[in-house]
C-alpha positions in Angstrom: -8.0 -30.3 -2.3 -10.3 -32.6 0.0 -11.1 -31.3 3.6 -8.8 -34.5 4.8 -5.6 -33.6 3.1 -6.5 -30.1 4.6 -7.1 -31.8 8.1 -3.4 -33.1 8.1 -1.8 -29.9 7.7 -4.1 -27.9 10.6 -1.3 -30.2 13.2 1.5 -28.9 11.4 3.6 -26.2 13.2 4.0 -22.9 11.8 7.9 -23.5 10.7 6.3 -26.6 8.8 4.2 -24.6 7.2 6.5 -21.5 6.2 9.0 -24.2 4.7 5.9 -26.2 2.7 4.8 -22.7 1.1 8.4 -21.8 0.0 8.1 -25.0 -1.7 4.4 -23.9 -3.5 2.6 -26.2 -0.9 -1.0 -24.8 -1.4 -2.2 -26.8 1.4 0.1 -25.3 3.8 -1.0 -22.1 2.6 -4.4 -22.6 2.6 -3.6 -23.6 6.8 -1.8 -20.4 7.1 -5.0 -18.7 5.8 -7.2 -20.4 7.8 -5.0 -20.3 10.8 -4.3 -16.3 10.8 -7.2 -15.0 8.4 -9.4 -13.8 10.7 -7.0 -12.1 13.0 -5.4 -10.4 10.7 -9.4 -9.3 9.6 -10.1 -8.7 13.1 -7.7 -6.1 13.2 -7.9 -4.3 10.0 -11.8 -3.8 10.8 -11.3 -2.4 14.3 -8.7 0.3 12.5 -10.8 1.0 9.5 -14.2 0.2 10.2 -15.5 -0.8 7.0 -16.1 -4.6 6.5 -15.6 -4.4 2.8 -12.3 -2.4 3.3 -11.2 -4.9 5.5 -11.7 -8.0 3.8 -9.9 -6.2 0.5 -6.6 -5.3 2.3 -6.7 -9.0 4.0 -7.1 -10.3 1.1 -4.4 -8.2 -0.8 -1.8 -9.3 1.8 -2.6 -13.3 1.4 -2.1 -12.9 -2.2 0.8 -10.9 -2.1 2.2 -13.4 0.8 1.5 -16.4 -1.9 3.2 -14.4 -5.1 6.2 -13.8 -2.8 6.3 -17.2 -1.0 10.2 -17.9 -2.5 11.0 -14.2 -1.6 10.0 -14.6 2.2 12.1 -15.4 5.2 9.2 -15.2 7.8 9.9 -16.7 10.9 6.5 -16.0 12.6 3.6 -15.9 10.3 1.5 -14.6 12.9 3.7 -11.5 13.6 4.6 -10.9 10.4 1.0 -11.2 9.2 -0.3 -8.9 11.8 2.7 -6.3 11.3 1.9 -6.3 7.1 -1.5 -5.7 7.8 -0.6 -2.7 9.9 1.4 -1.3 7.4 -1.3 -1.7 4.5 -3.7 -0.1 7.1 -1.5 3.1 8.0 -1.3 2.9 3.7 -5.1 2.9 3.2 -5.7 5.7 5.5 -2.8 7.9 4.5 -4.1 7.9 1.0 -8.1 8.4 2.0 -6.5 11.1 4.3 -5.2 13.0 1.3 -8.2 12.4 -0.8 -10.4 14.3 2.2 -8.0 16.8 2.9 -8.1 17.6 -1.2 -12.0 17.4 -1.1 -12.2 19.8 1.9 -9.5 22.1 0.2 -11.6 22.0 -3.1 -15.0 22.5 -1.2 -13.9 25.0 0.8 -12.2 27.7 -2.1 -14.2 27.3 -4.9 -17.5 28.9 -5.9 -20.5 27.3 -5.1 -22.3 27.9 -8.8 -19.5 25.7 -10.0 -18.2 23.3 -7.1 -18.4 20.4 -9.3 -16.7 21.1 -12.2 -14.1 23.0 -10.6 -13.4 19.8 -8.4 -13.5 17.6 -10.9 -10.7 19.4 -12.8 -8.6 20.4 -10.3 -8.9 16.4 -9.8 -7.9 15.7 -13.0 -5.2 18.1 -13.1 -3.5 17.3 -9.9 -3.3 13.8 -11.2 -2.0 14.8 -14.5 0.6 17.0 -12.4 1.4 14.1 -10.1 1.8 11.8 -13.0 4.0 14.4 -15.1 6.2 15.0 -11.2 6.4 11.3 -11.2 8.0 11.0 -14.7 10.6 13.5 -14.1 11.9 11.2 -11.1 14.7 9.0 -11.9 14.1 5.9 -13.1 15.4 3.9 -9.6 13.8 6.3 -7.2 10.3 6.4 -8.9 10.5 2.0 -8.6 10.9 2.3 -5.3 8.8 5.5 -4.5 6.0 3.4 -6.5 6.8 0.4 -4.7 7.2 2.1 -1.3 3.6 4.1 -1.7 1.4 2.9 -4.2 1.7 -1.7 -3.4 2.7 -0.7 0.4 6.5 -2.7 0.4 8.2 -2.1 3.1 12.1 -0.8 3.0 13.1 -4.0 3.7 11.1 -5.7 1.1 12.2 -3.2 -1.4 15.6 -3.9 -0.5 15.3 -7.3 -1.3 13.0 -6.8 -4.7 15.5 -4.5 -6.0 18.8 -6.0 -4.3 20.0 -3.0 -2.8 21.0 -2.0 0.9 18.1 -0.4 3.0 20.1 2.7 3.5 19.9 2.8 -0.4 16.3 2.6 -0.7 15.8 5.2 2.2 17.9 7.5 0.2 15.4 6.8 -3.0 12.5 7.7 -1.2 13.9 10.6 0.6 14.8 11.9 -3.1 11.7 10.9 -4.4 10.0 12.6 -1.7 11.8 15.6 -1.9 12.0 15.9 -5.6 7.7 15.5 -5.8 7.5 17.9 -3.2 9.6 20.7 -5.2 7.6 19.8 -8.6 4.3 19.6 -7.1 4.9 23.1 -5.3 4.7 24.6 -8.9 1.4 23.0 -9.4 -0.3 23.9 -5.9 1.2 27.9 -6.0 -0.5 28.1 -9.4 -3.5 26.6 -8.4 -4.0 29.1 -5.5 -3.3 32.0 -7.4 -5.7 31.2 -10.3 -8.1 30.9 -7.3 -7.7 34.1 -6.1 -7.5 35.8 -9.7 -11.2 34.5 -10.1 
C-alpha cells in the first residue's frame, strides 16, 4: 500500500475507520495502528517497564483486533484500545506474579544441595497437575476458563465467541475456578508434606 493511499485515510474519522475494517479495509487498519499504537505502547510500558514486554502485548492486541474485526462492535477505538491493553497488562502480571510467588516458594523450602533439581520438578509436576486439573473440567467451562486466562477475553468477548449470556460465562469461570482450586489442593497438600518428610 503506497504512503498516499495511506495519506487519505489519516483524515478519516474514527467511525470511518471502525466501519472500513469490519469490511477488511487494511488501510483503515493500518490508520487505526498508526493513530493509537503508541498510546496504547505508552501505557503498557509505564505499567510493566520492559520495552520488549510492551511492544509484545501491543502487538498481540492489534493482531487480535484485526482477526476479530467482523466480531467487534467498538465504538471508540481509542477507549476500547486503551481498556484491552489494560486487561492484557493486569493478565501479564497476574501470571509473572504466580511464577515469582512459585519461585520464592520453591527457593525458600527446599534444600540448598539440590535447589535446582527440586525446582525444576516440582515445575514440571505442577504443570502436569495443572494440565491433568484442567482436563477433568468440563468441556464448556475449561473453553471459557482457557479463553478467560490463558488469550486474556474478556466476559463479554466470551459471551459473544461462545454465544452465551455473560451471567453464563461468569458461572463457567466461577466453576472452573472452583473446581481447579479443589483439584489442585490435592497436589499442593502433597507437595508440602513430601517436603517435610525429607
Amino acid at each position: 500500500m503506497s504512503s498516499l493511499s495511506l495519506r487519505a485515510y489519516a483524515s478519516w474519522t474514527d467511525e470511518a475507520l471502525l466501519e472500513a475494517l469490519r469490511a477488511d479495509d487494511r488501510g483503515a487498519f493500518a490508520e487505526l495502528y498508526e493513530r493509537y499504537w503508541y498510546r496504547v505502547f505508552a501505557l503498557a510500558y509505564r505499567r510493566l517497564k520492559s520495552r520488549e514486554t510492551a511492544e509484545e502485548l501491543v502487538q498481540d492486541l492489534f493482531a487480535a483486533l484485526w482477526h476479530k474485526r467482523a466480531q467487534h462492535a467498538i465504538q471508540h477505538p481509542e477507549h476500547y484500545l486503551l481498556a484491552a491493553i489494560q486487561r492484557r497488562i493486569i493478565g501479564y502480571l497476574r501470571a509473572h506474579q504466580v511464577r515469582t510467588a512459585y519461585a520464592d516458594y520453591c527457593r525458600t523450602y527446599q534444600r540448598e544441595t539440590t535447589q535446582e533439581t527440586e525446582q525444576a520438578l516440582a515445575a514440571a509436576d505442577l504443570t502436569e497437575a495443572y494440565a491433568k486439573a484442567l482436563l477433568r473440567l468440563p468441556e464448556q467451562s475449561r473453553e471459557i476458563f482457557r479463553l478467560s486466562r490463558l488469550e486474556y477475553f474478556s466476559v463479554q468477548e466470551i459471551s459473544l465467541r461462545l454465544n452465551l449470556s455473560s451471567k453464563a460465562v461468569e458461572y463457567h469461570l466461577t466453576k472452573a475456578l472452583r473446581l481447579l482450586r479443589g483439584h489442585l489442593k490435592d497436589f499442593v497438600l502433597a507437595s508440602l508434606a513430601l517436603l517435610f518428610v525429607r
